[in-house]
C-alpha angles and dihedrals in degrees: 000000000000116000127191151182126268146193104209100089084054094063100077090054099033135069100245107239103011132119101275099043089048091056094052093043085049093056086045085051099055086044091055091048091056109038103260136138139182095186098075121124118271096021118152098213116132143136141221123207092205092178150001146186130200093222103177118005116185134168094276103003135065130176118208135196122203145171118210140182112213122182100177116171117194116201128193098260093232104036097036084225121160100251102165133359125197113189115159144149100231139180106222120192113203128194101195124183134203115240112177096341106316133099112234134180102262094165137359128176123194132174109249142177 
C-alpha cells in the first residue's frame, strides 16, 4: 500500500496560490515523483514550534517569528526504506493576511540546506 503526502489539510491554513503553500506543494510534489511518503504508520516526524514574536500587526497584515524544531523522516513508499531525514533547529519568519476574517500564511521564509 503506497501512502503519500498531501496538501489538502494545508488549505485551510494556507493562501491558495501564494508563495508558502507552492513551496510546500513543490516538496509534495518531488516526493511524489520518487516514491516517497511521510505519512506512513509509525513514523516518528513532528515539529515544535518552541517561540514566537508578532513583529509587525496591521488591520489586514502580521508578521510572525518563530522558532521551530522540525524532525521530518521520508521512506520509499514500497519498501518502507529511510530515504531522507530533516531534522533542524530554524528560525521561520511568516507574513500572514486577513481574507474574510481569518488569518492565513501568505508568506514564510525559512533558512534551509
Amino acid at each position: 500500500k503506497s501512502l503519500h503526502i498531501s496538501s489538502g489539510s494545508l488549505e485551510k491554513y494556507f493562501i491558495p496560490d501564494h508563495p508558502a503553500i507552492l513551496q510546500i506543494q513543490g516538496v509534495i510534489e518531488r516526493s511524489r515523483e520518487k516514491n516517497l511518503t511521510i505519512s506512513e504508520d509509525g513514523n516518528p516526524s513532528y515539529y515544535r514550534l518552541l517561540d514566537s514574536e508578532v513583529v509587525k500587526l496591521r488591520k489586514i497584515e502580521a508578521h510572525i517569528r518563530t522558532k521551530e524544531l522540525w524532525y521530518l523522516r521520508w521512506v520509499h513508499a514500497d519498501t518502507r526504506e529511510l530515504a531522507a531525514r530533516y531534522h533542524k533547529l530554524n528560525d521561520q519568519f511568516y507574513t500572514l493576511r486577513k481574507i474574510n476574517g481569518r488569518w492565513m500564511i501568505d508568506c514564510n521564509y525559512y533558512p534551509t540546506d
